[in-house]
PDB file of N, CA, C and O in Angstrom:
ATOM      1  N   UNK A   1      45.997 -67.536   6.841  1.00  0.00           N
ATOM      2  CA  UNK A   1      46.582 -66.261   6.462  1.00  0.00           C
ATOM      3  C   UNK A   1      47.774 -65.974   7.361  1.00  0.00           C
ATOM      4  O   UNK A   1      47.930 -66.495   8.465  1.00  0.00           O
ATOM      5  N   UNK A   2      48.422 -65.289   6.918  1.00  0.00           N
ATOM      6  CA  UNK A   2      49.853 -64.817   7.618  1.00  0.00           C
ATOM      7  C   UNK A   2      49.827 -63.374   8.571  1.00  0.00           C
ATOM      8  O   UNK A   2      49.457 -62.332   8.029  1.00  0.00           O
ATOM      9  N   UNK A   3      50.179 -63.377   9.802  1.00  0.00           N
ATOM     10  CA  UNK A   3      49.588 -63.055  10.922  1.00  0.00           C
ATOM     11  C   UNK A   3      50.523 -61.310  10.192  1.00  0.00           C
ATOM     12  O   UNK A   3      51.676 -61.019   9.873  1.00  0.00           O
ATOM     13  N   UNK A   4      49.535 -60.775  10.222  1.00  0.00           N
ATOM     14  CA  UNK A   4      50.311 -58.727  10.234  1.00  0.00           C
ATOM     15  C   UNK A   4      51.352 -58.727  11.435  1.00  0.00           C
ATOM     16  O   UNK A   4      52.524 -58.353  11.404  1.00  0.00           O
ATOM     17  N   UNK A   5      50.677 -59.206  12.425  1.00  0.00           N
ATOM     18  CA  UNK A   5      51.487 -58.477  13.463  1.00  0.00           C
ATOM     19  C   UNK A   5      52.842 -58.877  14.126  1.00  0.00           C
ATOM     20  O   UNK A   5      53.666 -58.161  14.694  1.00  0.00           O
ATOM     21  N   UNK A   6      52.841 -60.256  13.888  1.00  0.00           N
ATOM     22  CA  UNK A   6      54.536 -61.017  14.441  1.00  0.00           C
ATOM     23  C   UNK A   6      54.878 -61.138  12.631  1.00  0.00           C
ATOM     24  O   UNK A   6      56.050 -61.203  12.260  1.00  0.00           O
ATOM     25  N   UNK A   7      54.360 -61.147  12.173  1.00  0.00           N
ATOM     26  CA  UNK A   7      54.507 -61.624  10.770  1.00  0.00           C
ATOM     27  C   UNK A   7      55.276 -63.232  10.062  1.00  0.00           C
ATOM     28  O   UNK A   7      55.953 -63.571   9.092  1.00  0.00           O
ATOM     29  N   UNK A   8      54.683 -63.806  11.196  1.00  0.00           N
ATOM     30  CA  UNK A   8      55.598 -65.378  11.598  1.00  0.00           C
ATOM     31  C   UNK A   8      54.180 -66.129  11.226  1.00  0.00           C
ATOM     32  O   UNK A   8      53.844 -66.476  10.095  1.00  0.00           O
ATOM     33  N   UNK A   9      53.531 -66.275  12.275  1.00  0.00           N
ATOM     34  CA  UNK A   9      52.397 -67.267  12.558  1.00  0.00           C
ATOM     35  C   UNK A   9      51.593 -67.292  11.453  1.00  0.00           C
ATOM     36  O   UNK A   9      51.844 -66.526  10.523  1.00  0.00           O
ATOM     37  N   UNK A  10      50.544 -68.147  11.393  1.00  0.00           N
ATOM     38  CA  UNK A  10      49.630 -68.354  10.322  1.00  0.00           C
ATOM     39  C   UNK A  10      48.226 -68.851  11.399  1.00  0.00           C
ATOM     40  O   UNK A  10      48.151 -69.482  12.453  1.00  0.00           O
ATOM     41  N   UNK A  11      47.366 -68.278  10.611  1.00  0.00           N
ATOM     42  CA  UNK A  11      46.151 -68.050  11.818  1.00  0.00           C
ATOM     43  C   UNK A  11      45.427 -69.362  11.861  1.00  0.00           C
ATOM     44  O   UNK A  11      45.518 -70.067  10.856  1.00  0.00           O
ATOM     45  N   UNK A  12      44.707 -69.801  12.895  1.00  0.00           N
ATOM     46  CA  UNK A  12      44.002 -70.855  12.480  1.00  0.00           C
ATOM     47  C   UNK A  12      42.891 -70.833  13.173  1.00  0.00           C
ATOM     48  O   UNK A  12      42.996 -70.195  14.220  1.00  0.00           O
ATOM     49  N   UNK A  13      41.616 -71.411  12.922  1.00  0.00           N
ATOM     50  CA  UNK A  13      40.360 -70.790  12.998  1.00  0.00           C
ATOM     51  C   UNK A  13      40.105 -71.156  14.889  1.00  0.00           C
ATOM     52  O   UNK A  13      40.547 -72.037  15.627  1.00  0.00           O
ATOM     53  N   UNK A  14      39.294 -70.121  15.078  1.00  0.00           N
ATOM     54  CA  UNK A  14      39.213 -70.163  16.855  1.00  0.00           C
ATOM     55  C   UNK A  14      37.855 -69.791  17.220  1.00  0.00           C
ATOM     56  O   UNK A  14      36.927 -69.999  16.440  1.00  0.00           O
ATOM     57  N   UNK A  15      37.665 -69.196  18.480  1.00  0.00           N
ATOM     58  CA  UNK A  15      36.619 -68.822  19.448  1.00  0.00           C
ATOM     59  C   UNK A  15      37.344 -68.072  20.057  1.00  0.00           C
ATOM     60  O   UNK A  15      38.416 -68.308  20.615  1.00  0.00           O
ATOM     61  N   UNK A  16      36.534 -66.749  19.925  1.00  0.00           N
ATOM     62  CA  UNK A  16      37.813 -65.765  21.263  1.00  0.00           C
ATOM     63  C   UNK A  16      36.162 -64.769  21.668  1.00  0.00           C
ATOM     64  O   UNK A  16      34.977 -64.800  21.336  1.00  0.00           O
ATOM     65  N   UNK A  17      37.167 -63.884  22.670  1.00  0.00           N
ATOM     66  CA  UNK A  17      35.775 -63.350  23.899  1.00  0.00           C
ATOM     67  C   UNK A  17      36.245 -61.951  23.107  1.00  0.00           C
ATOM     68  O   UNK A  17      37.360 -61.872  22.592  1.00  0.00           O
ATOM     69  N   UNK A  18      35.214 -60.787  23.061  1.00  0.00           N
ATOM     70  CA  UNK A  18      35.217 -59.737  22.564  1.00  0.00           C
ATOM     71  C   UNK A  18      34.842 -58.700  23.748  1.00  0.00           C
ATOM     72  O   UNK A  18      33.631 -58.727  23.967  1.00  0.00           O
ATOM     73  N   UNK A  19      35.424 -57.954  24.425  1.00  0.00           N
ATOM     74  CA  UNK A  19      34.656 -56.783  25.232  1.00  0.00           C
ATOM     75  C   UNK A  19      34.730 -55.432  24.859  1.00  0.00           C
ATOM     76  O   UNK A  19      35.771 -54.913  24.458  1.00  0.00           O
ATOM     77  N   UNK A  20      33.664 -54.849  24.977  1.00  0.00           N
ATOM     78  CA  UNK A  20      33.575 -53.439  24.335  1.00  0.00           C
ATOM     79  C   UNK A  20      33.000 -52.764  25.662  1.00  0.00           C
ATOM     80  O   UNK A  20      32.126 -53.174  26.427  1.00  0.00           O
ATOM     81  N   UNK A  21      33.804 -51.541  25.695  1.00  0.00           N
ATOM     82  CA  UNK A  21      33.719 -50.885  27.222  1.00  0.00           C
ATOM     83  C   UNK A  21      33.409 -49.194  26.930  1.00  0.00           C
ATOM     84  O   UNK A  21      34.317 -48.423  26.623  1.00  0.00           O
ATOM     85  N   UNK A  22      32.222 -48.842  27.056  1.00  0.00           N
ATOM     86  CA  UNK A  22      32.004 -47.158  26.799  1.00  0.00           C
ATOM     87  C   UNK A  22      30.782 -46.905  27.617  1.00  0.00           C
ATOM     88  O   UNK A  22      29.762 -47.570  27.794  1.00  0.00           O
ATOM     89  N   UNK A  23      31.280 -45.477  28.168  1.00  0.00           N
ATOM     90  CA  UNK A  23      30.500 -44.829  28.594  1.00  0.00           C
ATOM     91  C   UNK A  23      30.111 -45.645  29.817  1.00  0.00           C
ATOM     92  O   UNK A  23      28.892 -45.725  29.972  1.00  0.00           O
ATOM     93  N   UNK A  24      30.747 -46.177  30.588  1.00  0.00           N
ATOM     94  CA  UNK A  24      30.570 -47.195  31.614  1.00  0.00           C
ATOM     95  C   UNK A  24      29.532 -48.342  31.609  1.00  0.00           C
ATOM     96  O   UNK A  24      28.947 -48.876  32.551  1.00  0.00           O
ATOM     97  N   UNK A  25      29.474 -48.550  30.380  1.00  0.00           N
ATOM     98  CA  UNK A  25      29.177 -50.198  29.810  1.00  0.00           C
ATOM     99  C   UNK A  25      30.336 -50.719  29.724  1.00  0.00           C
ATOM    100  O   UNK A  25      31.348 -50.033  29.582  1.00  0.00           O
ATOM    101  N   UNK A  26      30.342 -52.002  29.800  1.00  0.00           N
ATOM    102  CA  UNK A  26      30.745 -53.106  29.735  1.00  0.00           C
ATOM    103  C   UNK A  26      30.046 -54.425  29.135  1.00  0.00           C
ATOM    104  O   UNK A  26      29.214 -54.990  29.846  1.00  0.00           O
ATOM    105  N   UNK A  27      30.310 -54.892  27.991  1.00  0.00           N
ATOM    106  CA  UNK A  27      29.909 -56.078  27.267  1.00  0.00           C
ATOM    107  C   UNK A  27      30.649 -56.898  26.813  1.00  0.00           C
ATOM    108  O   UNK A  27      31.371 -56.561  25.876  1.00  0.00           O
ATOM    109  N   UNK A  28      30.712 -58.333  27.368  1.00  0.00           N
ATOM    110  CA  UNK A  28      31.263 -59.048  26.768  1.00  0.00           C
ATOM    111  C   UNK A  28      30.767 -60.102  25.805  1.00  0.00           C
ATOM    112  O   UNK A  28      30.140 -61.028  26.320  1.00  0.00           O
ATOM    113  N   UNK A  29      30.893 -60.116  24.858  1.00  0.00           N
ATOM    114  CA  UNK A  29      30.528 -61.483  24.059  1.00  0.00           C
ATOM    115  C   UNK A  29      30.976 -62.825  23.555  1.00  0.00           C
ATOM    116  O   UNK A  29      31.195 -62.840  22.343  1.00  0.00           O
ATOM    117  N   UNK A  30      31.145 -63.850  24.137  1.00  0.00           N
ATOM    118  CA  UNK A  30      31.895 -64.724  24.251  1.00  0.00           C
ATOM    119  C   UNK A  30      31.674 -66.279  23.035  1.00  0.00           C
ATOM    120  O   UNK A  30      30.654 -66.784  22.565  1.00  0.00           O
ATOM    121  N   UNK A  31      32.806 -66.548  22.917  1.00  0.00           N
ATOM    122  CA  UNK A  31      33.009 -67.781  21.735  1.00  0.00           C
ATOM    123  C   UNK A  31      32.047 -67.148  20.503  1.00  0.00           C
ATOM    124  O   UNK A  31      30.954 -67.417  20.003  1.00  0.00           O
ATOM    125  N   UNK A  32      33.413 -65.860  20.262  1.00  0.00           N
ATOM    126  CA  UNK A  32      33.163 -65.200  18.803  1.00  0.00           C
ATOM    127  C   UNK A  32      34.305 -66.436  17.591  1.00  0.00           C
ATOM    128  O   UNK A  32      35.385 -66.970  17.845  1.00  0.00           O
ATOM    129  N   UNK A  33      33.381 -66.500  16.227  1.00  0.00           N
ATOM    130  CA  UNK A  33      34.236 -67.263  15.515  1.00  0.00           C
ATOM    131  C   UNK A  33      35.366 -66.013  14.684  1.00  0.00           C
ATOM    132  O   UNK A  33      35.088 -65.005  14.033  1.00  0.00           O
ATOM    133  N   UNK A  34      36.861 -66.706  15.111  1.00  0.00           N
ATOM    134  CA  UNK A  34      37.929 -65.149  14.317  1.00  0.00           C
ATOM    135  C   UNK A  34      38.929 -66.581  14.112  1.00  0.00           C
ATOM    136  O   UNK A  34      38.711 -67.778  14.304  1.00  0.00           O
ATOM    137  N   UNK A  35      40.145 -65.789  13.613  1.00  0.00           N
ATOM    138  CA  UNK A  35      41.774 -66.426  13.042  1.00  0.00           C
ATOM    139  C   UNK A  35      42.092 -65.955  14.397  1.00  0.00           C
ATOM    140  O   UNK A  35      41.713 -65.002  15.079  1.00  0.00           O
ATOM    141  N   UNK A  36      43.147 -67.210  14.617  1.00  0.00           N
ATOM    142  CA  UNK A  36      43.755 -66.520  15.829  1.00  0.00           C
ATOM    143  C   UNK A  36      45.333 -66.949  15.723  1.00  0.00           C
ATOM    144  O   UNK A  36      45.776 -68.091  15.595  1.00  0.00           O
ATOM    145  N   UNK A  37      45.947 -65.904  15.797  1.00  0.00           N
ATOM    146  CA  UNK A  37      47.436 -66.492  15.299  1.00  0.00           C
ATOM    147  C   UNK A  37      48.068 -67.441  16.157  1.00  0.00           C
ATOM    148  O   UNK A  37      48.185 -67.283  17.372  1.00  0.00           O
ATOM    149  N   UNK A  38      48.559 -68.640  15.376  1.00  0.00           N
ATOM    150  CA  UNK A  38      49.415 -69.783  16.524  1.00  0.00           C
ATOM    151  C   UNK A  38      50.763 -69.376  17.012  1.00  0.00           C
ATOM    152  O   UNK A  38      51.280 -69.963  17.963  1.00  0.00           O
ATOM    153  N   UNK A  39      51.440 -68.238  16.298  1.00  0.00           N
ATOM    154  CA  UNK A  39      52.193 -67.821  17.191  1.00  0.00           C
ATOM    155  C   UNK A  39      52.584 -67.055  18.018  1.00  0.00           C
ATOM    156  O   UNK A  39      53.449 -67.264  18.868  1.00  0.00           O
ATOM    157  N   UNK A  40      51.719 -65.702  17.754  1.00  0.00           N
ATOM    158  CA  UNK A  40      51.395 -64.613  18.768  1.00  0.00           C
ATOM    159  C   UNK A  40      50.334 -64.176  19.116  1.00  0.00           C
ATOM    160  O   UNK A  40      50.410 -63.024  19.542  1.00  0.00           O
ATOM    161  N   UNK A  41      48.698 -64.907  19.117  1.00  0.00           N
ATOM    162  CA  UNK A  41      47.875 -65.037  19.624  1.00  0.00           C
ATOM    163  C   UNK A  41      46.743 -63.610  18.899  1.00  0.00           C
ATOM    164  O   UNK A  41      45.599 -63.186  19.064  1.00  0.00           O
ATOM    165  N   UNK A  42      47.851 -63.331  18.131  1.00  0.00           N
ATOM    166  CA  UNK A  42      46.542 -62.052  17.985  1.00  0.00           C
ATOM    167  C   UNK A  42      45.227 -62.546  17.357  1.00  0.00           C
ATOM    168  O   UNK A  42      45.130 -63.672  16.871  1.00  0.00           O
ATOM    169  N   UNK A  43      44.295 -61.724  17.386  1.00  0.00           N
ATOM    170  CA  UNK A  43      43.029 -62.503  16.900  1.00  0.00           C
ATOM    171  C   UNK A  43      42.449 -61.400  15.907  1.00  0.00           C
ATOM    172  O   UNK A  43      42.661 -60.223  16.199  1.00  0.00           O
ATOM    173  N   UNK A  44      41.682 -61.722  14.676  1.00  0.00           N
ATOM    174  CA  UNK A  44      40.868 -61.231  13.721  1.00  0.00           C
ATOM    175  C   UNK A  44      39.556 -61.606  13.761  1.00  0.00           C
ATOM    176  O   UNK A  44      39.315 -62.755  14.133  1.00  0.00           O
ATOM    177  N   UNK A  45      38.619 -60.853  13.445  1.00  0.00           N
ATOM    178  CA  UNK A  45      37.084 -60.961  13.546  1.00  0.00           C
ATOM    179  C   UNK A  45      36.634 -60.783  12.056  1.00  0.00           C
ATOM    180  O   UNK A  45      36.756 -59.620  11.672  1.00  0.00           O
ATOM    181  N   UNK A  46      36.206 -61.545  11.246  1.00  0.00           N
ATOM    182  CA  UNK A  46      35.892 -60.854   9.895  1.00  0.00           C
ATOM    183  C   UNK A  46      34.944 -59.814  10.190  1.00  0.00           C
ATOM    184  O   UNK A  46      34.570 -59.676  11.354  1.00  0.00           O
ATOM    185  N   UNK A  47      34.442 -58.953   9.142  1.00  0.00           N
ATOM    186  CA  UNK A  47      33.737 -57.641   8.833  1.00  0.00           C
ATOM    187  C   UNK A  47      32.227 -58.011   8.708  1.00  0.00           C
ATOM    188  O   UNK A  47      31.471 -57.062   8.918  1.00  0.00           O
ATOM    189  N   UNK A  48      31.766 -58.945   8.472  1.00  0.00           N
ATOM    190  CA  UNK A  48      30.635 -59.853   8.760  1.00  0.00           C
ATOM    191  C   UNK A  48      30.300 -59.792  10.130  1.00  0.00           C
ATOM    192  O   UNK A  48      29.211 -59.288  10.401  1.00  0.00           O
ATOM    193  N   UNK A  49      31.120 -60.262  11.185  1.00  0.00           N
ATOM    194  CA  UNK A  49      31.233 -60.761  12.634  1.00  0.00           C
ATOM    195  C   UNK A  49      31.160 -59.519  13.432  1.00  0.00           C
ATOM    196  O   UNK A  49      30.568 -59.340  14.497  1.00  0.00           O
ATOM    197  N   UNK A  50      32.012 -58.521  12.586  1.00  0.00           N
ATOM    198  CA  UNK A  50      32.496 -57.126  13.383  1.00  0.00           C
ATOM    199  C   UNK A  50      31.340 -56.327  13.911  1.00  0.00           C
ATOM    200  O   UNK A  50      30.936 -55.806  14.951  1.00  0.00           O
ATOM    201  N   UNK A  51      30.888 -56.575  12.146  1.00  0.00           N
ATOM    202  CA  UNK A  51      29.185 -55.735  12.544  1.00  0.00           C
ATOM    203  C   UNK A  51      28.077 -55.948  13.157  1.00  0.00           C
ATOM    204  O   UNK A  51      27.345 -55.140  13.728  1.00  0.00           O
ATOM    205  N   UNK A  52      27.931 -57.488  12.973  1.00  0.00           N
ATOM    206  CA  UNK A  52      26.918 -58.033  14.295  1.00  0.00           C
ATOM    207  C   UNK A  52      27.398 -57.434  15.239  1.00  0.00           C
ATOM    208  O   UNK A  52      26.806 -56.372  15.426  1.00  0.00           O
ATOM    209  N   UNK A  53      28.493 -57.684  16.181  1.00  0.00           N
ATOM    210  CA  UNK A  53      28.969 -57.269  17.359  1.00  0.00           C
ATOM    211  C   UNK A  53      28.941 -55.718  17.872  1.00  0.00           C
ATOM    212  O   UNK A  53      28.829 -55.344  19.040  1.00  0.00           O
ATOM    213  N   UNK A  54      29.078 -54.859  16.624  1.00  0.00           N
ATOM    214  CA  UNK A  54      28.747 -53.765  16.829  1.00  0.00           C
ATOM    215  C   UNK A  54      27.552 -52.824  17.443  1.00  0.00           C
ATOM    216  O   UNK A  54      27.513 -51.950  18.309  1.00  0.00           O
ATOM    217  N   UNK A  55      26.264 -53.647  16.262  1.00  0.00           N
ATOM    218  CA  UNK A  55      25.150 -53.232  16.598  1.00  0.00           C
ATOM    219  C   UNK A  55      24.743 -54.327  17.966  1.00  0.00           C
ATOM    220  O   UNK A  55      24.318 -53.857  19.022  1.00  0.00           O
ATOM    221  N   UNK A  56      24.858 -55.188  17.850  1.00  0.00           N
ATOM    222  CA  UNK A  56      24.960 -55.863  19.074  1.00  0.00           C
ATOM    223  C   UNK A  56      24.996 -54.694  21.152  1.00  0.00           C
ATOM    224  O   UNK A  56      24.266 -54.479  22.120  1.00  0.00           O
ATOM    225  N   UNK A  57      26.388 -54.371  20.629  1.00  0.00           N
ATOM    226  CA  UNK A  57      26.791 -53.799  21.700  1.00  0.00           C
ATOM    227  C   UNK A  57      26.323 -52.332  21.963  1.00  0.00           C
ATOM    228  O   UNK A  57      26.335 -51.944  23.132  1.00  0.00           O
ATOM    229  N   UNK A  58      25.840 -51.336  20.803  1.00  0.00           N
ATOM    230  CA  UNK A  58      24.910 -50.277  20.532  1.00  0.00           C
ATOM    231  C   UNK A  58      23.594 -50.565  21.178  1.00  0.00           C
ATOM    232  O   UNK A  58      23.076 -49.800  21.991  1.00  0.00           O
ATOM    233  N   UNK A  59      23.043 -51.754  20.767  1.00  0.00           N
ATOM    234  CA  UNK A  59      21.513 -52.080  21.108  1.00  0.00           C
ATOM    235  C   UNK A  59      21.714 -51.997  22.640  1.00  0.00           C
ATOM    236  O   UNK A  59      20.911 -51.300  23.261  1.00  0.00           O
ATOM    237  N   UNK A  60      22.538 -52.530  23.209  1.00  0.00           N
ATOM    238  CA  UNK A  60      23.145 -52.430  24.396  1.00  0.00           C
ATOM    239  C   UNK A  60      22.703 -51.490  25.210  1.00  0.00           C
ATOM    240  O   UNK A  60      21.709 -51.444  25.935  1.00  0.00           O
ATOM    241  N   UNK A  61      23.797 -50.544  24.947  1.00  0.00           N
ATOM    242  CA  UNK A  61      24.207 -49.807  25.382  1.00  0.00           C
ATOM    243  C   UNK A  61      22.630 -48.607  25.420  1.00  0.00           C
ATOM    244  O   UNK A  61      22.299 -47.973  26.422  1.00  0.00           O
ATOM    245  N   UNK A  62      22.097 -48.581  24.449  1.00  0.00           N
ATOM    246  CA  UNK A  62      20.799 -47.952  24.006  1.00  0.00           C
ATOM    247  C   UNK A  62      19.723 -48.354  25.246  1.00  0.00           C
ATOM    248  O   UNK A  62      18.842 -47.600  25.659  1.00  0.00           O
ATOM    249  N   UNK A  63      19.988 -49.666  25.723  1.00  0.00           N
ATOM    250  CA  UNK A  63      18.307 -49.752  26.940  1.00  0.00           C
ATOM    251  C   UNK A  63      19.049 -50.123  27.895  1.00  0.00           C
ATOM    252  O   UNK A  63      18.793 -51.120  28.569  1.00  0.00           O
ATOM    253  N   UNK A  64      20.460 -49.083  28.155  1.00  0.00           N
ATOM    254  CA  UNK A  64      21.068 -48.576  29.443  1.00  0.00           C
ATOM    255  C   UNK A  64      21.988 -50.393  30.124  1.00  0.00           C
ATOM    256  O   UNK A  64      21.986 -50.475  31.352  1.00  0.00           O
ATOM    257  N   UNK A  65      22.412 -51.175  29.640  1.00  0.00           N
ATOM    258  CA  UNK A  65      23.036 -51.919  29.858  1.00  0.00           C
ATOM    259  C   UNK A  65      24.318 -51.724  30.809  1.00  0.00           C
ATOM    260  O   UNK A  65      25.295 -51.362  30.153  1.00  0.00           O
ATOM    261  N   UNK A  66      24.483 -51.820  31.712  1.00  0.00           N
ATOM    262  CA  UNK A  66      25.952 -51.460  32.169  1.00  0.00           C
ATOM    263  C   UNK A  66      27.064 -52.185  32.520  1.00  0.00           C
ATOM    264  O   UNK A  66      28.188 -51.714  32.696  1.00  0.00           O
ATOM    265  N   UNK A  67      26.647 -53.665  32.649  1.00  0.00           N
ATOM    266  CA  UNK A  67      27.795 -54.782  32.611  1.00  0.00           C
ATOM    267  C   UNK A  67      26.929 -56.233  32.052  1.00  0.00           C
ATOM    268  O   UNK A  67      25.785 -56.375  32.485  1.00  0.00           O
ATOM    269  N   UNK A  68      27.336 -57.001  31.357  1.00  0.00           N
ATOM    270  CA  UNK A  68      27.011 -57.857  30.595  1.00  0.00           C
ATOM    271  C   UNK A  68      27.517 -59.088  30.033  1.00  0.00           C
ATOM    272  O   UNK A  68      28.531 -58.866  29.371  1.00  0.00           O
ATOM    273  N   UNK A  69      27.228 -60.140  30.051  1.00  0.00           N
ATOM    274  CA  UNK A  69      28.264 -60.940  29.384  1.00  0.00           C
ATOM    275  C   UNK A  69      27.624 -62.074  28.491  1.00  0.00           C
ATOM    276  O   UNK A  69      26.844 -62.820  29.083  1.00  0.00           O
ATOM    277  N   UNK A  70      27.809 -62.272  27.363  1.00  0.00           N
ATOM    278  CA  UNK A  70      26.568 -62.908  26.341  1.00  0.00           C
ATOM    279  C   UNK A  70      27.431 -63.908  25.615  1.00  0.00           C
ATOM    280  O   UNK A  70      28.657 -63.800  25.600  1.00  0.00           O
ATOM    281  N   UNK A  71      26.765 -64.904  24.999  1.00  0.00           N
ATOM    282  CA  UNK A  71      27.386 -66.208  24.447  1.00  0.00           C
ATOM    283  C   UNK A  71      26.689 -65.717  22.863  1.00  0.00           C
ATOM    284  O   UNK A  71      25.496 -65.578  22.591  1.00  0.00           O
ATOM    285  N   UNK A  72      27.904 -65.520  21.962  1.00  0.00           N
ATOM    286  CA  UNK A  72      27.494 -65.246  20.236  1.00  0.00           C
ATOM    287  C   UNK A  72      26.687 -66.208  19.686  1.00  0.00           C
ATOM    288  O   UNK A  72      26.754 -67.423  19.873  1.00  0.00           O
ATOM    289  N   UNK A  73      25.908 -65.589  18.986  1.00  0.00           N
ATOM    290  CA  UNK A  73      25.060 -66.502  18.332  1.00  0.00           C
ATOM    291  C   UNK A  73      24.853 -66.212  16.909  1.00  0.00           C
ATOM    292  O   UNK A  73      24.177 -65.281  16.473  1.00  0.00           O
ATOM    293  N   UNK A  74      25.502 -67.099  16.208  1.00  0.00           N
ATOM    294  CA  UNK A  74      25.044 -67.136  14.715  1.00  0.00           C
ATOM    295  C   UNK A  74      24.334 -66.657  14.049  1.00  0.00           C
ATOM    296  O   UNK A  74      23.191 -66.988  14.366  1.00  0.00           O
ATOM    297  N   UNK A  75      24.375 -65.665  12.800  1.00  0.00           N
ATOM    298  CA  UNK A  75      23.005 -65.625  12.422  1.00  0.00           C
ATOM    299  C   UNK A  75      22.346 -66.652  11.677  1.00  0.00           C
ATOM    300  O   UNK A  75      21.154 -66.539  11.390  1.00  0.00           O
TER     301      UNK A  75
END
């Protein structure tokens, strides 16, 4: 796909690290599968991926988590 943001690059499939930071949590989740543009690096997460990560980082945050760093796992 053709990158939104330089509007040059064309994405090609990757592993990138995700951190979500609230309320003085900190979570990172690492070698998420996204597009990652080859020419300005931005990265996409599909809406599938987004939402794992979401509730992911909620569940978290819920039994008081405050710094973290986790390797993604497939469903």
């Amino acid at each position: 796909m053709k990158c939104i943001i330089c509007k040059q690059g064309e994405t090609i499939a990757g592993k990138v690290s995700v951190t979500f930071e609230r309320d003085g949590m900190t979570l990172v989740i690492k070698n998420v599968p996204a597009q990652v543009c080859a020419n300005c690096g931005e990265e996409y997460v599909d809406e599938e991926t987004t939402s794992r990560l979401i509730k992911t980082a909620e569940a978290a945050a819920k039994v008081g988590v405050q710094v973290d760093v986790r390797e993604y796992v497939a469903a």
